[in-house]
C-alpha positions in Angstrom: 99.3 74.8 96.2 96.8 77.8 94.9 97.7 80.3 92.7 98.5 84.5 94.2 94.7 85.3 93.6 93.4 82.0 94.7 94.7 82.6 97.9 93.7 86.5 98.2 90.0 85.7 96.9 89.6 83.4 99.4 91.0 85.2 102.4 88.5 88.2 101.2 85.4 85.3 101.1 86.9 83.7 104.5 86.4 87.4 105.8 90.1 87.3 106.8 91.5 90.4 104.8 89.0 93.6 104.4 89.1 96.5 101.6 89.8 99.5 103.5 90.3 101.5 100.2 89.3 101.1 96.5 91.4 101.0 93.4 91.0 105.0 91.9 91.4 108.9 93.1 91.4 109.3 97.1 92.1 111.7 99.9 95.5 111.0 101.7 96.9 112.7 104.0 94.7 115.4 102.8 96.0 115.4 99.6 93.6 114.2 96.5 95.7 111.4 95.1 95.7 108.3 92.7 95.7 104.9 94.2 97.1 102.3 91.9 95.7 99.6 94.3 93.4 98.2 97.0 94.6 98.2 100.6 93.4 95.0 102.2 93.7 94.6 105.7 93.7 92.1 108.0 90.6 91.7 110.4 93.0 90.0 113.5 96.2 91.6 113.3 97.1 88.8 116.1 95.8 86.1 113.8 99.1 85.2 112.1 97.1 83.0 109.4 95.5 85.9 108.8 98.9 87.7 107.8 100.6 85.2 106.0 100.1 84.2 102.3 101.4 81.1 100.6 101.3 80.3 97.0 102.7 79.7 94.2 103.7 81.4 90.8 105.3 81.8 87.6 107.8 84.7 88.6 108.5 85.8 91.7 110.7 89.4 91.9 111.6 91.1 95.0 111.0 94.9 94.5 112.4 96.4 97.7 115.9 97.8 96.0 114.0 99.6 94.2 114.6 103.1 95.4 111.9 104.6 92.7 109.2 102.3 94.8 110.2 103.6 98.4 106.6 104.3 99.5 106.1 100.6 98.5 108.3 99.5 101.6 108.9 95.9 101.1 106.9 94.4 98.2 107.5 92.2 95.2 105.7 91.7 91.7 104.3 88.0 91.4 103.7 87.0 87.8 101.0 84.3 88.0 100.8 83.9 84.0 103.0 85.4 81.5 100.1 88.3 80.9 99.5 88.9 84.6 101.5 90.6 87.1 100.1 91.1 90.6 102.5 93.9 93.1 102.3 93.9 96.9 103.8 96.2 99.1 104.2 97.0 103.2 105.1 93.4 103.7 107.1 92.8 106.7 108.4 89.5 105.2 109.0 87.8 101.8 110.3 83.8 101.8 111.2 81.4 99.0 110.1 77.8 100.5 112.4 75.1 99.4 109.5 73.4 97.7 109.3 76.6 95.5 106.4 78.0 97.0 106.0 82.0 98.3 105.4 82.9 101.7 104.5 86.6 102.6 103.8 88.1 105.4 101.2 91.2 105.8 103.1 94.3 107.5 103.3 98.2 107.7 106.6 99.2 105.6 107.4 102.3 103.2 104.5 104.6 103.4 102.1 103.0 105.2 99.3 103.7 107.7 98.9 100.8 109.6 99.5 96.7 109.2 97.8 96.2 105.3 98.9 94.6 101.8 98.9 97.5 98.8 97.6 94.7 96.2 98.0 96.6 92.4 97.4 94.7 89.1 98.8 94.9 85.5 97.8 93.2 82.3 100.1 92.8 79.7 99.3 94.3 76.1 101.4 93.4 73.4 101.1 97.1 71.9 100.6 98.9 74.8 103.0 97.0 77.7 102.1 96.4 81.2 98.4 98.6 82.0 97.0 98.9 85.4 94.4 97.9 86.3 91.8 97.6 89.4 92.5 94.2 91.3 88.8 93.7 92.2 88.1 93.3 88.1 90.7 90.4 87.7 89.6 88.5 91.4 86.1 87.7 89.6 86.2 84.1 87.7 85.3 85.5 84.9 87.8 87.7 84.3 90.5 85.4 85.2 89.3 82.8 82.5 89.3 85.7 79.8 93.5 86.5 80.3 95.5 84.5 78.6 
């Protein structure tokens, strides 16, 4: 079973999920606006493989009780190393599979525009905590062989 970013790397190479906007400041809604993410969307919105995510992780935490992260809809945090937290939001499903593994499925919850996973990143600094930062510079190899 792959690891969270295995499985999203290789759904962006398969051509499967597409960037439909970039980690930084953005127009929405036309307000100017921080994005603490990428929004990845699926090309086949019928393709159900194309929605669903299995893999497997250190941490899983639901986040959708949280009434602070509203606009997030249904998400979760998935800690794939001790240093590395990955959050999703808009999903339409979350599942614990009796081997352990995590299933998700790709939706359009909280604030949302249409069917699309709100990926975010943190790295975790001893002095400084959790710091975000953009997904696309922790899906490169190389970066994911620096974090510890």
């Amino acid at each position: 079973m792959k690891q969270f970013s295995e499985v999203i790397k290789q759904r962006i190479d398969m051509g499967w999920l597409s960037i439909t906007s970039g980690y930084g400041w953005r127009e929405f809604q036309g307000k100017r606006e921080w994005h603490n993410g990428i929004d990845l969307a699926p090309r086949d919105v019928s393709n159900r493989r194309s929605l669903e995510l299995e893999f497997t992780c250190k941490l899983f935490a639901p986040i959708s009780a949280d009434p602070r992260l509203s606009a997030c809809g249904l998400g979760a945090f998935i800690y794939e190393k001790e240093t590395l937290r990955w959050g999703v939001c808009h999903l339409r499903a979350i599942a614990v599979q009796p081997s352990g593994a995590i299933w998700l499925a790709i939706g359009s919850t909280g604030r949302s525009t249409g069917v699309h996973l709100h990926l975010t990143c943190a790295i975790f600094d001893r002095d400084k905590g959790w710091q975000e930062v953009d997904p696309l510079s922790i899906l490169s190899n190389d970066s994911m062989q620096r974090i510890a």
